[in-house]
mmCIF file of the N, C-alpha and C atoms, coordinates in Angstrom:
data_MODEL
# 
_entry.id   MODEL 
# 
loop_
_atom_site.group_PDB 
_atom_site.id 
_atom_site.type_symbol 
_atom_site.label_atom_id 
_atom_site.label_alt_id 
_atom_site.label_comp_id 
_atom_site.label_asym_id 
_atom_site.label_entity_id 
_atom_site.label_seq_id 
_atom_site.pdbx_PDB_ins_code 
_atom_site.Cartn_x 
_atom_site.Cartn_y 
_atom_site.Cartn_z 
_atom_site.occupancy 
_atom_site.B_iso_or_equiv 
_atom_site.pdbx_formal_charge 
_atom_site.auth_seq_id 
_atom_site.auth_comp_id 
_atom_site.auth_asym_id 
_atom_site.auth_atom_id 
_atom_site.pdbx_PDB_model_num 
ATOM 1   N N  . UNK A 1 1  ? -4.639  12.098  -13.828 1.00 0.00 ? 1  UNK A N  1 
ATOM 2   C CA . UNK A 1 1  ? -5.880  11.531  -13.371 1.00 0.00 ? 1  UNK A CA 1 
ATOM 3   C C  . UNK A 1 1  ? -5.673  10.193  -12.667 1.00 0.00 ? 1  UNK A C  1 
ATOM 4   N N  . UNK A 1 2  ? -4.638  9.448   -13.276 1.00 0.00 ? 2  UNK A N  1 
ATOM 5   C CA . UNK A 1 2  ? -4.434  8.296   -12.400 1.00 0.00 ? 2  UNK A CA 1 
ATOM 6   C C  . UNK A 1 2  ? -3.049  8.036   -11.838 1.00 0.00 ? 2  UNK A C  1 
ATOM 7   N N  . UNK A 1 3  ? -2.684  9.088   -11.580 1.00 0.00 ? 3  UNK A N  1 
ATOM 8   C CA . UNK A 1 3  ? -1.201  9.665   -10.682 1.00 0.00 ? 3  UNK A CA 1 
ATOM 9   C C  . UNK A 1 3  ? -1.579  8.489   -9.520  1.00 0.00 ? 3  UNK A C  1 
ATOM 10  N N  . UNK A 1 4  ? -0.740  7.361   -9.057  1.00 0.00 ? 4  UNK A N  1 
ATOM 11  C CA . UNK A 1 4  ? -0.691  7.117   -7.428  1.00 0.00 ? 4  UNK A CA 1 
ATOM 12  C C  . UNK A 1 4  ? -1.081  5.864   -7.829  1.00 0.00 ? 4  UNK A C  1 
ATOM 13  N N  . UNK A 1 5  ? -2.414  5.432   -8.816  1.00 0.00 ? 5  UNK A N  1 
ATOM 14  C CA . UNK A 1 5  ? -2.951  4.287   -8.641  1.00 0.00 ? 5  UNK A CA 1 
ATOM 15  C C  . UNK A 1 5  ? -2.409  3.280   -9.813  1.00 0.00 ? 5  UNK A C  1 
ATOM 16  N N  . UNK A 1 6  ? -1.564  2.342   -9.196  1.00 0.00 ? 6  UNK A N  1 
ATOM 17  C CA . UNK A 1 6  ? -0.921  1.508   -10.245 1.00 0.00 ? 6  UNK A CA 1 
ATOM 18  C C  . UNK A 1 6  ? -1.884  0.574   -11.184 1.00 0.00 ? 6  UNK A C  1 
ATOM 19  N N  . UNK A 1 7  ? -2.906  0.131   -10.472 1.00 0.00 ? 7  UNK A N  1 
ATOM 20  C CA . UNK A 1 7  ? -4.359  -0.517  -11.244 1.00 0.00 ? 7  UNK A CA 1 
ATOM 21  C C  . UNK A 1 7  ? -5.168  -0.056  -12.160 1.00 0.00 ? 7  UNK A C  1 
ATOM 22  N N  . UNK A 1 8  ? -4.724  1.160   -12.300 1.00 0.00 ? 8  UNK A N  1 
ATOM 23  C CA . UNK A 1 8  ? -5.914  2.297   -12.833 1.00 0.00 ? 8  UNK A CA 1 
ATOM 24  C C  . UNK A 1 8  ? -6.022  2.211   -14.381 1.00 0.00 ? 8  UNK A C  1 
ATOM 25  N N  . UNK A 1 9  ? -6.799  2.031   -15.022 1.00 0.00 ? 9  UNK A N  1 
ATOM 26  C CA . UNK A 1 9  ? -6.651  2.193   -16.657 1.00 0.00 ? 9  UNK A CA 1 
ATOM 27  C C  . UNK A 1 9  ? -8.119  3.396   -17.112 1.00 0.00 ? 9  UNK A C  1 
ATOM 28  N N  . UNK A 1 10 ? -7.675  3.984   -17.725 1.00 0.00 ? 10 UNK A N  1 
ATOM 29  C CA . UNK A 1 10 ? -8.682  5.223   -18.741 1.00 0.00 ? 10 UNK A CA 1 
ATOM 30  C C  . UNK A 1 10 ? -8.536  4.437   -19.810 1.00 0.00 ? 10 UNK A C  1 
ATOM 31  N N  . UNK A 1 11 ? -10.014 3.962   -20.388 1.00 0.00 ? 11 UNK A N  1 
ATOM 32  C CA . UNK A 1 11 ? -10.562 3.774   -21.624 1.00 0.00 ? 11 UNK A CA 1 
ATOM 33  C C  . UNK A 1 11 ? -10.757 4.620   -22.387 1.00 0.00 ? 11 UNK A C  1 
ATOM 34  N N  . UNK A 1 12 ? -8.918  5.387   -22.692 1.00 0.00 ? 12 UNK A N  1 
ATOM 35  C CA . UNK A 1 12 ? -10.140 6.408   -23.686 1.00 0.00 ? 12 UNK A CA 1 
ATOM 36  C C  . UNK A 1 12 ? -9.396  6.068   -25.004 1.00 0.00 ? 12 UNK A C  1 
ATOM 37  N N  . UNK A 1 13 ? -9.850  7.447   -26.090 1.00 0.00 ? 13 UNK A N  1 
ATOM 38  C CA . UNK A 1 13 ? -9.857  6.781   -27.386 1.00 0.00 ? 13 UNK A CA 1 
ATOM 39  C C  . UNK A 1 13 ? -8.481  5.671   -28.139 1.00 0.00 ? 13 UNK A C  1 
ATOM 40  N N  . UNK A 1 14 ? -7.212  6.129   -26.971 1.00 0.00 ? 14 UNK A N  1 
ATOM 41  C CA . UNK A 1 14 ? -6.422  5.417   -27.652 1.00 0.00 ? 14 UNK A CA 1 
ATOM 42  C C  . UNK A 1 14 ? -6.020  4.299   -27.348 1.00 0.00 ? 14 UNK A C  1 
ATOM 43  N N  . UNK A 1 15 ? -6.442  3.738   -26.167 1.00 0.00 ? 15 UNK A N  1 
ATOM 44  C CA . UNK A 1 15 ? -6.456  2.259   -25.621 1.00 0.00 ? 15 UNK A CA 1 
ATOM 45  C C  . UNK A 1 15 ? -7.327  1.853   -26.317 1.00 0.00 ? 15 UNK A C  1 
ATOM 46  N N  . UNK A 1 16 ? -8.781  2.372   -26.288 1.00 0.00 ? 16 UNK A N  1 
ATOM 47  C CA . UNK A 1 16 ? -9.641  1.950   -26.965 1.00 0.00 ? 16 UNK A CA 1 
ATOM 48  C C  . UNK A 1 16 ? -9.268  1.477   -28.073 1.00 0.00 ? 16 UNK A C  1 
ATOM 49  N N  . UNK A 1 17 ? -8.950  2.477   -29.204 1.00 0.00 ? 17 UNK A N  1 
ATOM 50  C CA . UNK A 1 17 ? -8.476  1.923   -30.766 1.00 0.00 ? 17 UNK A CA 1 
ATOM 51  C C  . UNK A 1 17 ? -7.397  0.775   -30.932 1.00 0.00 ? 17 UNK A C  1 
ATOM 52  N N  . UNK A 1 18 ? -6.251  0.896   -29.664 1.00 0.00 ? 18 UNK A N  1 
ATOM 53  C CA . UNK A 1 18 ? -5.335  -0.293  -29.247 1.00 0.00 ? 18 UNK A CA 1 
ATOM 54  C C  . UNK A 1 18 ? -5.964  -1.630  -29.264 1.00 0.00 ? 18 UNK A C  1 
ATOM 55  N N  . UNK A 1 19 ? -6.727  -1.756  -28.379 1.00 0.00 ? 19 UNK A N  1 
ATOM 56  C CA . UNK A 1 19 ? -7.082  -2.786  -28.012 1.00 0.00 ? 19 UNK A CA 1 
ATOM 57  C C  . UNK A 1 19 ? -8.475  -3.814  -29.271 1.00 0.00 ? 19 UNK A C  1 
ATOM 58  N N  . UNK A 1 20 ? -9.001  -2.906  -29.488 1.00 0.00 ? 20 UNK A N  1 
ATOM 59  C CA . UNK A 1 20 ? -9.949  -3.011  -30.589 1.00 0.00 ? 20 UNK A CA 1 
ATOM 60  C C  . UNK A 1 20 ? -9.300  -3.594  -31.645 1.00 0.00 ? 20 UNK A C  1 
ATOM 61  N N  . UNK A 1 21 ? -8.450  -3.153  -32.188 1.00 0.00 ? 21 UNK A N  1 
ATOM 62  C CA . UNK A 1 21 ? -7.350  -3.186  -33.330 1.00 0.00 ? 21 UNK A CA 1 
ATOM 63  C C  . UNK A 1 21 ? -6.617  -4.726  -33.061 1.00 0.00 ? 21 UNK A C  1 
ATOM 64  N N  . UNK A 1 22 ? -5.986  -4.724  -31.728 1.00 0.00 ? 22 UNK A N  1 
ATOM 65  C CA . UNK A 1 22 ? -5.617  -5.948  -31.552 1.00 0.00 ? 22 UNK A CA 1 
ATOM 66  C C  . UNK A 1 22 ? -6.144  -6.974  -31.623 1.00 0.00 ? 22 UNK A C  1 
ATOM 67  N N  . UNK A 1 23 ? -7.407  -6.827  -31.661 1.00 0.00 ? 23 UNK A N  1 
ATOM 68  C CA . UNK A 1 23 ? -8.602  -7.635  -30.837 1.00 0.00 ? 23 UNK A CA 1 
ATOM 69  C C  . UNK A 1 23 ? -9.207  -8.235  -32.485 1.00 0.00 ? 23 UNK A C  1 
ATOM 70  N N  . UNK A 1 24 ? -9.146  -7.438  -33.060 1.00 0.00 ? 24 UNK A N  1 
ATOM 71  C CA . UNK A 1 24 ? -9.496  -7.324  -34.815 1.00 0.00 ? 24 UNK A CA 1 
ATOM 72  C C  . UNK A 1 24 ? -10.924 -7.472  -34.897 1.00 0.00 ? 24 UNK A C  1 
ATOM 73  N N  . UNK A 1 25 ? -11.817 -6.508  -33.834 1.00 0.00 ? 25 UNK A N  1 
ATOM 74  C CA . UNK A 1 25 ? -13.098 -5.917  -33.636 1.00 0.00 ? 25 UNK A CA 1 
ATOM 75  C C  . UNK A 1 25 ? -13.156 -4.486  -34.116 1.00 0.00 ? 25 UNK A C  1 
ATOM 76  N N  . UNK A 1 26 ? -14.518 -4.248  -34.555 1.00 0.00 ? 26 UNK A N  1 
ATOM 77  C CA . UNK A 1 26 ? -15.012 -2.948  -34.797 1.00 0.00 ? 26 UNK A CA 1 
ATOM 78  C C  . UNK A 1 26 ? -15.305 -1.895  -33.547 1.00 0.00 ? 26 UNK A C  1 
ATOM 79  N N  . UNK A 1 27 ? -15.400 -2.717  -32.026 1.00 0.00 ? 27 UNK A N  1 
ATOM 80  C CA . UNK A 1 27 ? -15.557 -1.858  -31.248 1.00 0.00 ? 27 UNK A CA 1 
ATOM 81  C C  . UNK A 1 27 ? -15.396 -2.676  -29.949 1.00 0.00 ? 27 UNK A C  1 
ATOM 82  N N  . UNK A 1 28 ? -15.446 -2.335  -28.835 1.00 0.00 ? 28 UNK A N  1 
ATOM 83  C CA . UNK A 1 28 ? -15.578 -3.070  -27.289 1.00 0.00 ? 28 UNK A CA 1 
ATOM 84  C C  . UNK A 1 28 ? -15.779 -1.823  -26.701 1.00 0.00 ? 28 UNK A C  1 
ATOM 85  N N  . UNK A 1 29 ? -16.829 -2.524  -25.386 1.00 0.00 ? 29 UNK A N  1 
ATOM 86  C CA . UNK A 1 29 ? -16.955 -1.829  -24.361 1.00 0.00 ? 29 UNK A CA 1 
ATOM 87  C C  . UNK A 1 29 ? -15.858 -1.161  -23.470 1.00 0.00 ? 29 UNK A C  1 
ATOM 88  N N  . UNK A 1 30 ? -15.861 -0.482  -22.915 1.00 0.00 ? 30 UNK A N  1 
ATOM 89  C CA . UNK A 1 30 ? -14.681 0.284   -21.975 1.00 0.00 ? 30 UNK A CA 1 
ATOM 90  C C  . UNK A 1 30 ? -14.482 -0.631  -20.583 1.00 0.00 ? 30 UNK A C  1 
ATOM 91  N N  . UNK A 1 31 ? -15.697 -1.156  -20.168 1.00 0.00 ? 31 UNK A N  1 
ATOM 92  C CA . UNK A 1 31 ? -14.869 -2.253  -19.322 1.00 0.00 ? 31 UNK A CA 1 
ATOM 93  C C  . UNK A 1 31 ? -14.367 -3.437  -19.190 1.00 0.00 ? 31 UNK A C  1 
ATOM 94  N N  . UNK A 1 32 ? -14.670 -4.389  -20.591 1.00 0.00 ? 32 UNK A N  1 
ATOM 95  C CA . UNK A 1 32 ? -13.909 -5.226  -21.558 1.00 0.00 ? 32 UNK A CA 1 
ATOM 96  C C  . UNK A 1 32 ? -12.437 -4.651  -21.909 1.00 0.00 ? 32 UNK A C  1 
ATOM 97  N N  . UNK A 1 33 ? -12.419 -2.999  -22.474 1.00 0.00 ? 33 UNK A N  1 
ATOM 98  C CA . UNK A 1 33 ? -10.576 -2.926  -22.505 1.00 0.00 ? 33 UNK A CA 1 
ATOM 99  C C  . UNK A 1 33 ? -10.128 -2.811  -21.104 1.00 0.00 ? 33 UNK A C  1 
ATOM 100 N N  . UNK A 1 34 ? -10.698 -2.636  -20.356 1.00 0.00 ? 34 UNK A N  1 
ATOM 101 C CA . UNK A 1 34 ? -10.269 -2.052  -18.741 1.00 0.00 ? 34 UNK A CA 1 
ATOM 102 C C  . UNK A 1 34 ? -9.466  -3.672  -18.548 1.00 0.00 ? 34 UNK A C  1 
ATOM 103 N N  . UNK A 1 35 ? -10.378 -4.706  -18.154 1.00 0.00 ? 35 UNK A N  1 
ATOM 104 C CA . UNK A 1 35 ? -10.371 -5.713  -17.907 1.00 0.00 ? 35 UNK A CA 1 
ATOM 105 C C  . UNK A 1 35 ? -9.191  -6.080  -18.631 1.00 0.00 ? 35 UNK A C  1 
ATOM 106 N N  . UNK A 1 36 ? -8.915  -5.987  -20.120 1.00 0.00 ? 36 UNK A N  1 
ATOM 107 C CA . UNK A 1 36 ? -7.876  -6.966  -21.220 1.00 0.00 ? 36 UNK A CA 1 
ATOM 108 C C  . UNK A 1 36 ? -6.701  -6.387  -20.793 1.00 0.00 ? 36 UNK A C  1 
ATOM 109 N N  . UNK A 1 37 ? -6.563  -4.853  -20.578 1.00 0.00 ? 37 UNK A N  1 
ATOM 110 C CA . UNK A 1 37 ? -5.001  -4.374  -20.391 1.00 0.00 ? 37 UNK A CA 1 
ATOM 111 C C  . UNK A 1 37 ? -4.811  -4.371  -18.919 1.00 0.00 ? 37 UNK A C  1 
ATOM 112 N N  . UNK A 1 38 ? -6.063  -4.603  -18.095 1.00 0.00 ? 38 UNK A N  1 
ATOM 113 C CA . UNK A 1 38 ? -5.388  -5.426  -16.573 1.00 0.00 ? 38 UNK A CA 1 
ATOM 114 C C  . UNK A 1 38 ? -5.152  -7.161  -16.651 1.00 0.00 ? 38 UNK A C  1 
ATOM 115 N N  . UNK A 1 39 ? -5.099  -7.624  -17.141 1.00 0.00 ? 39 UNK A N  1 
ATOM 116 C CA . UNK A 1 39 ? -5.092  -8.900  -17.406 1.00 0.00 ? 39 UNK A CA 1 
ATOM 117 C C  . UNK A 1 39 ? -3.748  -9.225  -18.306 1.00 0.00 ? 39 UNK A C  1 
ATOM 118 N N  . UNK A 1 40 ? -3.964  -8.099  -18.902 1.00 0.00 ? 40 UNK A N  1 
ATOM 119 C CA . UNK A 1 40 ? -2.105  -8.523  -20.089 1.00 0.00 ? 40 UNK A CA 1 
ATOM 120 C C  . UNK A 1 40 ? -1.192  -7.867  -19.146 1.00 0.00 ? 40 UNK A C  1 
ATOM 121 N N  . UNK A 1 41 ? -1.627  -6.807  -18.677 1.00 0.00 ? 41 UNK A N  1 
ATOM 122 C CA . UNK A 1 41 ? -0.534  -6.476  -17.325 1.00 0.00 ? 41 UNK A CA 1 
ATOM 123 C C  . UNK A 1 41 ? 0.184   -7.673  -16.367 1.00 0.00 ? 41 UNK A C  1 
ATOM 124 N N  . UNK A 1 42 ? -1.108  -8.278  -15.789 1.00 0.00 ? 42 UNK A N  1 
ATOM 125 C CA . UNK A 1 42 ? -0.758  -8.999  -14.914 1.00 0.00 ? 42 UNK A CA 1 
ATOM 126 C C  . UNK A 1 42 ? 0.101   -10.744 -16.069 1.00 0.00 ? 42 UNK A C  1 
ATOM 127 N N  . UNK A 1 43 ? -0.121  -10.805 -17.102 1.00 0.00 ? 43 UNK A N  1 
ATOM 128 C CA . UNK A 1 43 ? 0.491   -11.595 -17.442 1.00 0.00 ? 43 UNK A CA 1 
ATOM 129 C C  . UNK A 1 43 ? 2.065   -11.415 -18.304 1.00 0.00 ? 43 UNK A C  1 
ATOM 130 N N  . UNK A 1 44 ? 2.042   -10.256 -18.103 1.00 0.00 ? 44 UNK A N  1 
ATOM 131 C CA . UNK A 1 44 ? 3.338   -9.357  -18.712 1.00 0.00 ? 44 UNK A CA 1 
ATOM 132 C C  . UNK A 1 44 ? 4.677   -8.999  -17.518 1.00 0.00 ? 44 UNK A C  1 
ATOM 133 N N  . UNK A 1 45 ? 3.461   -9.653  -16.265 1.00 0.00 ? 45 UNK A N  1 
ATOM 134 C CA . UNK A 1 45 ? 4.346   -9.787  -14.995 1.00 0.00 ? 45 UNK A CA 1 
ATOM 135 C C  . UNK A 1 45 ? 5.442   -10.807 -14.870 1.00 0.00 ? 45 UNK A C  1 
ATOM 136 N N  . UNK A 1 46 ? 5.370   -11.660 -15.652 1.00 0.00 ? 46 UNK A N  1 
ATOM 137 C CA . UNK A 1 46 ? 6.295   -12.964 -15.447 1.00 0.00 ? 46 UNK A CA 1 
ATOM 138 C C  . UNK A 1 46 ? 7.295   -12.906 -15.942 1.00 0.00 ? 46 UNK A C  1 
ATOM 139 N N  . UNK A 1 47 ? 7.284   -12.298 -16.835 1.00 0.00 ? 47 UNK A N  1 
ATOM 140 C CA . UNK A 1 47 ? 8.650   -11.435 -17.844 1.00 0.00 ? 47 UNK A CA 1 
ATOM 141 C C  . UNK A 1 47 ? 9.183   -9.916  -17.373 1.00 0.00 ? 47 UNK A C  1 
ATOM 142 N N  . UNK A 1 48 ? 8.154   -9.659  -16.458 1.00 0.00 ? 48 UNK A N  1 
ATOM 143 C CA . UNK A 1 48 ? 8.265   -8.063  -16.583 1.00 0.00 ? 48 UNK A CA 1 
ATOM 144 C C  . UNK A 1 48 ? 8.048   -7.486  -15.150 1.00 0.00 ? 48 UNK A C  1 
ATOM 145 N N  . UNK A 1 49 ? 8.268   -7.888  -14.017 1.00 0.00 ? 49 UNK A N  1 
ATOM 146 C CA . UNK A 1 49 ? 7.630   -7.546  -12.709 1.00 0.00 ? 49 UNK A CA 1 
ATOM 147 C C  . UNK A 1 49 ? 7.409   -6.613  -12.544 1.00 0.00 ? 49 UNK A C  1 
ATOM 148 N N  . UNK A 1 50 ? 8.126   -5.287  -13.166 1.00 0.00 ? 50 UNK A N  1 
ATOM 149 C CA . UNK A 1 50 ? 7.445   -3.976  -13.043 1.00 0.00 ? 50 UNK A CA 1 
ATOM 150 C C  . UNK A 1 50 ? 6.136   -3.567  -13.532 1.00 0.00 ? 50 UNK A C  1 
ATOM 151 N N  . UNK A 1 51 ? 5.686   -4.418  -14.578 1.00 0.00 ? 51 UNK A N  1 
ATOM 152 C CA . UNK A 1 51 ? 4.672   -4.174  -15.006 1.00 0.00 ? 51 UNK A CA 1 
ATOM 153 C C  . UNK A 1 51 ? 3.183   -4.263  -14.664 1.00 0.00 ? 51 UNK A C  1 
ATOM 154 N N  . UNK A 1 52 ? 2.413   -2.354  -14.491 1.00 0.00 ? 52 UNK A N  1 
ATOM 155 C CA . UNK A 1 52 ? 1.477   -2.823  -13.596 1.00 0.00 ? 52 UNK A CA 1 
ATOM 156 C C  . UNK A 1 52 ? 0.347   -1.914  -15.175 1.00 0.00 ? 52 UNK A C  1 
ATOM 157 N N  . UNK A 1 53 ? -0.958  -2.005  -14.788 1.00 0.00 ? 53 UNK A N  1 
ATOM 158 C CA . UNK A 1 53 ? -1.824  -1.761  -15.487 1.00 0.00 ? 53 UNK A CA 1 
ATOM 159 C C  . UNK A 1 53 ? -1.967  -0.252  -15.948 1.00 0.00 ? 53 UNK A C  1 
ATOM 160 N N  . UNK A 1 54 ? -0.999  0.619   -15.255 1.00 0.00 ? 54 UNK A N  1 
ATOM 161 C CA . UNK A 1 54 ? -0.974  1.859   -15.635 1.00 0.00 ? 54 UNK A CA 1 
ATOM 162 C C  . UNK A 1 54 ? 0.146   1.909   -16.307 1.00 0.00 ? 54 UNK A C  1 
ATOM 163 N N  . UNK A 1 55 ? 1.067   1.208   -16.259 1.00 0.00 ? 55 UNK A N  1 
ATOM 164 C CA . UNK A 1 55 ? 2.174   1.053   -17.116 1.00 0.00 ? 55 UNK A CA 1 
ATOM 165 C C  . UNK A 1 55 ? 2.121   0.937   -18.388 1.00 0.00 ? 55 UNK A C  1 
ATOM 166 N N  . UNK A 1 56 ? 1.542   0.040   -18.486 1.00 0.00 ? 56 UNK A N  1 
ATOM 167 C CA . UNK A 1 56 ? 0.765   -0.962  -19.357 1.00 0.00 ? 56 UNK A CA 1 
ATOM 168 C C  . UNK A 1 56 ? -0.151  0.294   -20.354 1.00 0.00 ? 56 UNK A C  1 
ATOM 169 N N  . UNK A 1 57 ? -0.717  1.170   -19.696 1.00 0.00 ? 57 UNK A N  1 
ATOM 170 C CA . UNK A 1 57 ? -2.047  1.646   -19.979 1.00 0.00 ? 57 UNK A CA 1 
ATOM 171 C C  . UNK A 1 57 ? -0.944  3.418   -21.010 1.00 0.00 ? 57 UNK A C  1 
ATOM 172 N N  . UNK A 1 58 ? -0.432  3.512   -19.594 1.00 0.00 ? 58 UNK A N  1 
ATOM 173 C CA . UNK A 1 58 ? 1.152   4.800   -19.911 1.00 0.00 ? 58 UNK A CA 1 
ATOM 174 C C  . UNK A 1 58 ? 1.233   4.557   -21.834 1.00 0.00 ? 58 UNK A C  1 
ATOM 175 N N  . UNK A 1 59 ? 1.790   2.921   -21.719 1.00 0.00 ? 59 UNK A N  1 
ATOM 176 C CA . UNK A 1 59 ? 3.145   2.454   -22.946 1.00 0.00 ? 59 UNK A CA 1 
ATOM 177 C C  . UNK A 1 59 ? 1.925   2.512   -24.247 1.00 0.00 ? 59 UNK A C  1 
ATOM 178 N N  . UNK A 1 60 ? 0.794   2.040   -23.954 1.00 0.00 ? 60 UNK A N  1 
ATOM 179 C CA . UNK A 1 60 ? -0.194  1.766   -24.811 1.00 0.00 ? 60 UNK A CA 1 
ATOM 180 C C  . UNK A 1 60 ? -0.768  3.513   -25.406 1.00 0.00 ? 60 UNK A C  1 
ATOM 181 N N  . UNK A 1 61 ? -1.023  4.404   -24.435 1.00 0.00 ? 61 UNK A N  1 
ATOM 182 C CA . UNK A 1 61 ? -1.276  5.786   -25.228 1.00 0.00 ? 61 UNK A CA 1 
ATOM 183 C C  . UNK A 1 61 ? -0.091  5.952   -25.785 1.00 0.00 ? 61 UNK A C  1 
ATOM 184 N N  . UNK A 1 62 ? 0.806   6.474   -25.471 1.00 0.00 ? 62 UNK A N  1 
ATOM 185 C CA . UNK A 1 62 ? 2.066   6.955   -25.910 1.00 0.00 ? 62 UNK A CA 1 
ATOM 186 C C  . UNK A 1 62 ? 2.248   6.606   -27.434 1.00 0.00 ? 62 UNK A C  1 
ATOM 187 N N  . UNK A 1 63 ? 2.159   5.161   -27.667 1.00 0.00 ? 63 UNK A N  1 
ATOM 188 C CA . UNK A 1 63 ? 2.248   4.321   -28.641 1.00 0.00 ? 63 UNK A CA 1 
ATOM 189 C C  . UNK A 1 63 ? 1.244   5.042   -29.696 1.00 0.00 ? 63 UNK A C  1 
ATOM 190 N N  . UNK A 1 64 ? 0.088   5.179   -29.427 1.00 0.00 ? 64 UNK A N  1 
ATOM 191 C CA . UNK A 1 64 ? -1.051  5.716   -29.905 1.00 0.00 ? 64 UNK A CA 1 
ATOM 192 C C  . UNK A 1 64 ? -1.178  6.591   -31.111 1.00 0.00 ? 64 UNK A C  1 
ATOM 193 N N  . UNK A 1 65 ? -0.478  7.857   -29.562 1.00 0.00 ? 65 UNK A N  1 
ATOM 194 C CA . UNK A 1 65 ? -0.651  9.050   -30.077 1.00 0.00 ? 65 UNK A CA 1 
ATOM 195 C C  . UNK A 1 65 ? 0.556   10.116  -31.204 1.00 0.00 ? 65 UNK A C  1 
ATOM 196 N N  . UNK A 1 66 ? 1.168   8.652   -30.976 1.00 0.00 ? 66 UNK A N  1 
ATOM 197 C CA . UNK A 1 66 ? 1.964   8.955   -32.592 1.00 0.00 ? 66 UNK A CA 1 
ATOM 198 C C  . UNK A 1 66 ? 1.259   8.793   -33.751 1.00 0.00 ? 66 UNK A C  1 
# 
């Protein structure tokens, strides 16, 4: 679904629970996590230049869905 677009993040349940969890909230909106894991992307750049928000978004399900 987001093949091509390096910016792209899906809010779905397991970023969601990621980010929530991190966040040490009961819930957030989907374009509040959109926004946080483009924003830790771009600050994950200084250490990490490959790192873009689908990357970011990739490492974060994966993580998840274990």
């Amino acid at each position: 679904m987001l093949a091509g677009d390096e910016q792209g993040v899906k809010p779905d349940r397991h970023l969601l629970r990621f980010v929530t969890t991190a966040l040490g909230r009961a819930s957030i909106t989907d374009d509040a996590c959109v926004r946080i894991v483009r924003e830790s992307a771009q600050l994950l750049q200084e250490d990490h230049p490959w790192m873009t928000p689908l990357r970011l978004d990739y490492s974060i399900w994966k993580f998840e869905r274990t």
